[in-house]
LUMTI-472449 format. One record per residue: residue number from 1; x, y, z of N, C-alpha, C in turn. Coordinates in steps of 0.001 Angstrom, whole numbers, plus 500000, padded with zeros to 6 digits. Atoms other than C-alpha are relative to their C-alpha. Example, Ala and Ser with C-alpha at 12.3 -4.5 7.8 and 13.67 -1.06 7.14 Angstrom:
REM residues 2
[node 1,[500890,498810,500000],[512300,495500,507800],[500900,501200,500000]] [node 2,[499180,498810,499940],[513670,498940,507140],[499230,501090,500730]] 
END
This chain:
REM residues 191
[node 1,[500841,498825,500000],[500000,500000,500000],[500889,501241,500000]] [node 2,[499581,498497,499864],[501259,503509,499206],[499703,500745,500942]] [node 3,[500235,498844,499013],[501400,506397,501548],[500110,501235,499150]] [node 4,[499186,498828,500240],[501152,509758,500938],[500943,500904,500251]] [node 5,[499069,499309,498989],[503847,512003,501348],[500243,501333,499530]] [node 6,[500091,498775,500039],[504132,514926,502272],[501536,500734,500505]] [node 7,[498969,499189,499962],[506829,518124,502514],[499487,501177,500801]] [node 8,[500038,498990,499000],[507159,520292,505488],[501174,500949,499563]] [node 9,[498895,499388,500044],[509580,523013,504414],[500061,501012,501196]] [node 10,[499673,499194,498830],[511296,525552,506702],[499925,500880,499435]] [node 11,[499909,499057,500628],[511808,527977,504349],[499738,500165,498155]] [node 12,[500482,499826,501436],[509800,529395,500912],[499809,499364,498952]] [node 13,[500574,500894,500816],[509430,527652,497990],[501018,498827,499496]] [node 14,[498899,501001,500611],[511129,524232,496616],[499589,499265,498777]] [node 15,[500093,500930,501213],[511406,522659,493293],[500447,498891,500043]] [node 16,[498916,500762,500352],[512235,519557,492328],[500029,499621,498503]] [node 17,[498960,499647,501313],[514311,518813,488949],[499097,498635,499455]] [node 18,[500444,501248,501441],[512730,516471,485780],[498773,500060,500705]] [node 19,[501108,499951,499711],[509868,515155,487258],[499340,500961,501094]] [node 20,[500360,499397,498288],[508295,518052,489844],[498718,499326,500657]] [node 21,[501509,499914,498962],[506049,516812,492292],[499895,500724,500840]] [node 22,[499992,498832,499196],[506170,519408,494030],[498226,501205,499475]] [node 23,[501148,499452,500595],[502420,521228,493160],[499796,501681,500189]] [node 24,[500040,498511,499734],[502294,524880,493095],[501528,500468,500594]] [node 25,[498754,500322,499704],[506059,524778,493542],[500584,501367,500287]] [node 26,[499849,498485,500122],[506518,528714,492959],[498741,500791,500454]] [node 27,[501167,499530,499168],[503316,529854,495110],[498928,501018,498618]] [node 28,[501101,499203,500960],[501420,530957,491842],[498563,500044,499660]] [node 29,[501378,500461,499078],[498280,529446,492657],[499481,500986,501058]] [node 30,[500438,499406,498741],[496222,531247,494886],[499468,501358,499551]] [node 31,[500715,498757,500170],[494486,534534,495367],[501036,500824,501092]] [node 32,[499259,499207,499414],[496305,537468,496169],[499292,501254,500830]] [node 33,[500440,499318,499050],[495470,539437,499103],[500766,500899,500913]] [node 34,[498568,498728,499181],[496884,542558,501845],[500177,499156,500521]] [node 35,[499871,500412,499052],[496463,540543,504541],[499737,498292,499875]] [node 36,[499759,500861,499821],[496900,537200,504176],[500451,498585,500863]] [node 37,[499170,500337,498297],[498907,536569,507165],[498941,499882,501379]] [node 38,[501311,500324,498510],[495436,537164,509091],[499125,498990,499904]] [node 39,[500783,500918,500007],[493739,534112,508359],[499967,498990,501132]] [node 40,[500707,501065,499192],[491427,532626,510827],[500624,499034,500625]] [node 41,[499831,501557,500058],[492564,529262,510175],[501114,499914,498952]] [node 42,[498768,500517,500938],[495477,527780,509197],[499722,499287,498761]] [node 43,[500674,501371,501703],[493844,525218,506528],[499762,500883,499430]] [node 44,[500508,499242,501226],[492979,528362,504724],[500676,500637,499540]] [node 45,[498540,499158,500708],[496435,529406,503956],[499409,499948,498493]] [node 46,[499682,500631,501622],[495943,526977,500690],[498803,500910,498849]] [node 47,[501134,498742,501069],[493150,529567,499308],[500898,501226,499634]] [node 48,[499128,498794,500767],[496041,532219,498883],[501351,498925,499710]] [node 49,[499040,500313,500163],[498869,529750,498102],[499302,498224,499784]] [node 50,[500918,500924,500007],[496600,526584,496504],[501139,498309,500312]] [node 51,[499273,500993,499688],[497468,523411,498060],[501067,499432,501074]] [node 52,[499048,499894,498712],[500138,524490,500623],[499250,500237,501134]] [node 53,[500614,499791,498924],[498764,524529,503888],[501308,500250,501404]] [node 54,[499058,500044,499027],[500529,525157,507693],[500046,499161,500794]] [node 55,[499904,501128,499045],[501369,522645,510113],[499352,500784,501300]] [node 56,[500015,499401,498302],[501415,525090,512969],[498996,501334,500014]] [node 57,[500482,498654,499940],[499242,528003,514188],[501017,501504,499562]] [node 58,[499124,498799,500580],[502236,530336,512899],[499809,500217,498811]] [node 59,[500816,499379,500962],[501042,532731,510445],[501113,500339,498552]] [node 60,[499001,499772,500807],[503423,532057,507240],[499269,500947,498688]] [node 61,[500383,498880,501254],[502945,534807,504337],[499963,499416,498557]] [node 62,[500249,500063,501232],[502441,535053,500837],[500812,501327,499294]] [node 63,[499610,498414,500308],[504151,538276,498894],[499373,499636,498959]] [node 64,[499892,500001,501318],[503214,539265,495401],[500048,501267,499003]] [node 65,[499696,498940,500714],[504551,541313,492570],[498298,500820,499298]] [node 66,[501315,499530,500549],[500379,541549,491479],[499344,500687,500536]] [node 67,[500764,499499,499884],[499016,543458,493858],[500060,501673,499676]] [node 68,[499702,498907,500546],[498903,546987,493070],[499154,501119,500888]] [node 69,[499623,499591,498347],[498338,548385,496653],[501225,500303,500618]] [node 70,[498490,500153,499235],[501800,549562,497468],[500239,500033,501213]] [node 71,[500123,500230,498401],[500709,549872,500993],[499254,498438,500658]] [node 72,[499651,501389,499150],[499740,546371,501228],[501070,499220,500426]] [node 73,[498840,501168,499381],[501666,544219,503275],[500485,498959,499629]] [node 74,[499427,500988,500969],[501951,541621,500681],[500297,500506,498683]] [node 75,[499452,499776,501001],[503070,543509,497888],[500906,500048,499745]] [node 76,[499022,499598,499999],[505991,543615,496648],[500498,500438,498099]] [node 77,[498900,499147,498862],[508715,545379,495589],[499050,500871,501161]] [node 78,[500470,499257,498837],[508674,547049,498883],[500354,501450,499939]] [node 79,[499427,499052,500784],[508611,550592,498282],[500158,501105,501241]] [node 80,[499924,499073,498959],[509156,551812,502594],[498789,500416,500099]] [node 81,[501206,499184,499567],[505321,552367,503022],[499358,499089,500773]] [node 82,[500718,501055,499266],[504323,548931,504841],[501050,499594,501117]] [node 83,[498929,500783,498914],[505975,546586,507182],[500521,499285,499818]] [node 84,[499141,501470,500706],[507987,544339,505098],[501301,499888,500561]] [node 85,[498608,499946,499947],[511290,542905,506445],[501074,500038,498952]] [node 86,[498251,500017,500862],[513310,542806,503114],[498917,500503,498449]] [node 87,[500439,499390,501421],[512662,544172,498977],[500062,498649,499085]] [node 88,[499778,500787,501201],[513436,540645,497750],[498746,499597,499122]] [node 89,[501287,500004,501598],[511574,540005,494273],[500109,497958,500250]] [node 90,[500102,501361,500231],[510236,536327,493245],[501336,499536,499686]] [node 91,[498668,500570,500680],[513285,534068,492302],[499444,499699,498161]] [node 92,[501349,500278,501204],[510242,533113,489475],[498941,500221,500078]] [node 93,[501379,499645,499925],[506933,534123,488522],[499752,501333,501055]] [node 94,[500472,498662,499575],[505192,536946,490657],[499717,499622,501214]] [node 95,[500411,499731,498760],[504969,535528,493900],[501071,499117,500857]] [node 96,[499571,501386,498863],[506461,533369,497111],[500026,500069,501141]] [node 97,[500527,500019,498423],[505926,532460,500402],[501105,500477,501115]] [node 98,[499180,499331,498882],[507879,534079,503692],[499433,499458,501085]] [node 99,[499962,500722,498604],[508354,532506,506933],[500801,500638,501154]] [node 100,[498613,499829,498687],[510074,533178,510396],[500330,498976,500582]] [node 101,[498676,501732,499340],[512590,530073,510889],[499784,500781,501190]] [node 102,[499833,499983,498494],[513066,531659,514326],[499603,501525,500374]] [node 103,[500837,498694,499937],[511317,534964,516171],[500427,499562,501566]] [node 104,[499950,500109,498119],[512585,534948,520338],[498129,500937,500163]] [node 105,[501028,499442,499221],[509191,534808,521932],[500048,501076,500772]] [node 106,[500119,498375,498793],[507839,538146,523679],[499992,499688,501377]] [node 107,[500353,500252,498356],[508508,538029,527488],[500598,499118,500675]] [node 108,[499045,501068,499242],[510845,535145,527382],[500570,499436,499174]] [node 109,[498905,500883,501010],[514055,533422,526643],[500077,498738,499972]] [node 110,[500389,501352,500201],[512506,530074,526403],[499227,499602,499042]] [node 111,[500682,500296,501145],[510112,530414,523782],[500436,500408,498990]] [node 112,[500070,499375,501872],[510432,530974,519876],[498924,499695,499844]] [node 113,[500907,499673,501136],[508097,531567,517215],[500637,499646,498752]] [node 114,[499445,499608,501242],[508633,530192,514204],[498714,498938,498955]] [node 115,[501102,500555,501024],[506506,529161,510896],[500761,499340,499020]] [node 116,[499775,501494,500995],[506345,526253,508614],[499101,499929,499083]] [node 117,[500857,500107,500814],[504811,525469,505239],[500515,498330,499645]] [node 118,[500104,501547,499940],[503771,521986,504349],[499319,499998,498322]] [node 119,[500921,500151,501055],[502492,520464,500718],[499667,498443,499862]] [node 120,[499793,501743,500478],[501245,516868,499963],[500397,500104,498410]] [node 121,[499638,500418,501440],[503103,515564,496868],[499249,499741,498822]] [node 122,[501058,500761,501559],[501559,514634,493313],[500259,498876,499968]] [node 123,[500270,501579,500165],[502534,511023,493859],[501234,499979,501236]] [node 124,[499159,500486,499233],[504121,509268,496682],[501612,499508,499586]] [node 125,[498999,500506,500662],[507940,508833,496510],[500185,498260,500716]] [node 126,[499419,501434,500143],[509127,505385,496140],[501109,499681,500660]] [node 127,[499261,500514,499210],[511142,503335,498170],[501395,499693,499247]] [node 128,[499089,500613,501329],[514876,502974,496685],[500286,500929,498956]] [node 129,[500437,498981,501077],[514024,505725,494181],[501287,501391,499989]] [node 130,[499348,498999,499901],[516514,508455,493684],[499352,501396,499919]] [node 131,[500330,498958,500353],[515650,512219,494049],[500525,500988,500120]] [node 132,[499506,498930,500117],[516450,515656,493430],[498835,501026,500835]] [node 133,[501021,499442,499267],[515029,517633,495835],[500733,501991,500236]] [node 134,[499152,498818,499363],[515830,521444,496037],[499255,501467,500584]] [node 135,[500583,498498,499466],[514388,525175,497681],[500759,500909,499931]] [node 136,[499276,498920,500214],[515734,528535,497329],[499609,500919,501541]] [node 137,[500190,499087,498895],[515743,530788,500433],[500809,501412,500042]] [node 138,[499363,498594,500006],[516599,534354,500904],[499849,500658,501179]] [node 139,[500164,499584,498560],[517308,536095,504342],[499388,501514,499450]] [node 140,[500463,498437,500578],[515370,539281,504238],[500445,501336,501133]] [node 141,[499077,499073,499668],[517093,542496,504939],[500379,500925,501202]] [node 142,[500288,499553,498754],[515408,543586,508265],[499487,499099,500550]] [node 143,[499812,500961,498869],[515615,540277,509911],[500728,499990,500980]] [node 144,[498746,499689,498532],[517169,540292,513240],[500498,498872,500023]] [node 145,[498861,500923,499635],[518352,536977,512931],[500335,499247,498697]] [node 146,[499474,500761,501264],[520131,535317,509976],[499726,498382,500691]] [node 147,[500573,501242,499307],[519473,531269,510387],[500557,498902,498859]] [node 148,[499670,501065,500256],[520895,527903,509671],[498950,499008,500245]] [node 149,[501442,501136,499785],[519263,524378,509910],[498868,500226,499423]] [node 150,[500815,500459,500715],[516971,524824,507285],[499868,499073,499397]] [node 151,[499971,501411,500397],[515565,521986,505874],[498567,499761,499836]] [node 152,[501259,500704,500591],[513050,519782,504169],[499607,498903,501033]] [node 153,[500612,501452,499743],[511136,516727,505878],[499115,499578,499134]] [node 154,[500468,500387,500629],[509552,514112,504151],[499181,499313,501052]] [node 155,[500881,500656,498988],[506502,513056,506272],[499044,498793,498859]] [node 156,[501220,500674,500645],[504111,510169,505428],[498098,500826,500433]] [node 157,[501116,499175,499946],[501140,512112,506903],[499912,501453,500293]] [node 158,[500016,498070,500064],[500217,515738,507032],[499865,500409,501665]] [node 159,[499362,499222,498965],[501457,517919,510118],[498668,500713,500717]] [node 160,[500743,499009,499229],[498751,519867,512235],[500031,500245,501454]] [node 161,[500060,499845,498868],[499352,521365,515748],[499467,500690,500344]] [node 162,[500103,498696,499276],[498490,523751,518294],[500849,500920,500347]] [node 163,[498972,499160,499223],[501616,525382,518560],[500622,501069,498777]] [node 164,[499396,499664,500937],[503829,528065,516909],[500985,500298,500188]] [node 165,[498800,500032,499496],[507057,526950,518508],[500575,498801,498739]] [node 166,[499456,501529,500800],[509396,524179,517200],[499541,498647,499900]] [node 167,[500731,500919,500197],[508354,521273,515547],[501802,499169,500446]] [node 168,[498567,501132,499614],[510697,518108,516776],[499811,499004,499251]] [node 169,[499866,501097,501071],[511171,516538,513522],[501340,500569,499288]] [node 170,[498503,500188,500921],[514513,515495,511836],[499958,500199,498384]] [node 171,[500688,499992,501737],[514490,516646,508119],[500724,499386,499425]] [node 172,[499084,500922,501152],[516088,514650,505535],[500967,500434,498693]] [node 173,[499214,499313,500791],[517474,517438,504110],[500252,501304,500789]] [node 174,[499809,499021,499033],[519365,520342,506097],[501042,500838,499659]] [node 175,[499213,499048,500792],[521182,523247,504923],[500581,500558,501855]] [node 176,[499039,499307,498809],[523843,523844,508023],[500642,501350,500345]] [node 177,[499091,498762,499831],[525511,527233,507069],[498757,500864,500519]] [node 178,[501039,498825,499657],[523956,530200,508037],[499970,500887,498761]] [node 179,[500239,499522,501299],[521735,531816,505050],[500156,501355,500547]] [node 180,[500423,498866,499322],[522958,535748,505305],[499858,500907,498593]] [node 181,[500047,499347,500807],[522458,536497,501855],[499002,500554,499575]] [node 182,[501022,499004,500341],[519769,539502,501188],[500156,500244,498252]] [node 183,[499602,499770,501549],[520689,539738,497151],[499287,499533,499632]] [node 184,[500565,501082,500383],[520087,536622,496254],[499228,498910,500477]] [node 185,[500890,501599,499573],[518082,532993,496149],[501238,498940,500410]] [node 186,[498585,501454,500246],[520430,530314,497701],[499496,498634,500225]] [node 187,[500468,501330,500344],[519736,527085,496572],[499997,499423,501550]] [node 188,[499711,501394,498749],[519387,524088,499357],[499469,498887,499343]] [node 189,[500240,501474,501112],[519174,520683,497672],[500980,499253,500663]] [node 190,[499432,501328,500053],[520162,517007,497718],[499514,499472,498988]] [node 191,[500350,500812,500812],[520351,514342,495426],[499735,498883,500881]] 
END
């Protein structure tokens, strides 16, 4: 019997190479909105970003070059009239998702904050099977903390908590350096 499987990323969007199963891989799907970030309910991310949903009550974003609101909070370029931490543009297409790998909780040095995006695959991977798995991440420019240990997991079932601290799962793919580049997209991949 097959499982499905699913991809928890840490950070923005990931392709993978020849065959993508990866579905909405570049967050182009979806309806573009200011506020995005205020939704209700987590299951209703996938109505502005179709298909991706959140594991955790942490409120992961959407940007996009379409809206044409320069004072929304999801528009971008950022042109200094909202609250955006950084100006970076799509790597592709007109949109992609933003997260906070890590945010020191308010009031104490025991908690973080941080957000996660999740997708189920277009077909379960195979046992044995070789893959190319890769994401692009970009630190954005008025982040207070640059961040390592990003990384992919490959879950067999889909993620949902109550929390919007750390999840305690091992990913199967983990980018160790610390990303501090504001320019550019820097790959993270395995074969």
């Amino acid at each position: 019997m097959r499982h499905a499987s699913f991809i928890i990323l840490l950070m923005l969007s990931m392709n993978a190479l020849s065959q993508n199963l990866v579905p909405n891989g570049s967050f182009e799907c979806g309806e573009d909105s200011c506020n995005a970030f205020q939704i209700p309910e987590n299951a209703q991310f996938s109505k502005y970003a179709c298909q991706w949903t959140c594991p955790t009550t942490g409120t992961s974003d959407i940007f996009s070059t379409q809206i044409p609101n320069y004072e929304c909070y999801a528009h971008m370029p950022y042109f200094g009239v909202n609250y955006h931490q950084g100006t970076q543009l799509p790597r592709t297409g007109n949109r992609f998702a933003g997260i906070y790998s890590y945010s020191k909780g308010l009031g104490s040095d025991t908690i973080s904050y941080r957000e996660y995006l999740q997708v189920k695959l277009n077909k379960a991977l195979v046992p044995g099977e070789k893959y190319c798995t890769e994401m692009y991440v970009s630190l954005a420019e008025n982040a207070f903390y640059a961040a390592n240990n990003l990384g992919i997991r490959f879950n067999v079932e889909e993620t949902h908590v109550s929390t919007y601290t750390y999840l305690d799962f091992v990913p199967q793919i983990l980018e160790k350096n610390i990303i501090k580049d504001t320019s550019q997209w820097v790959k993270i991949g395995a074969m």
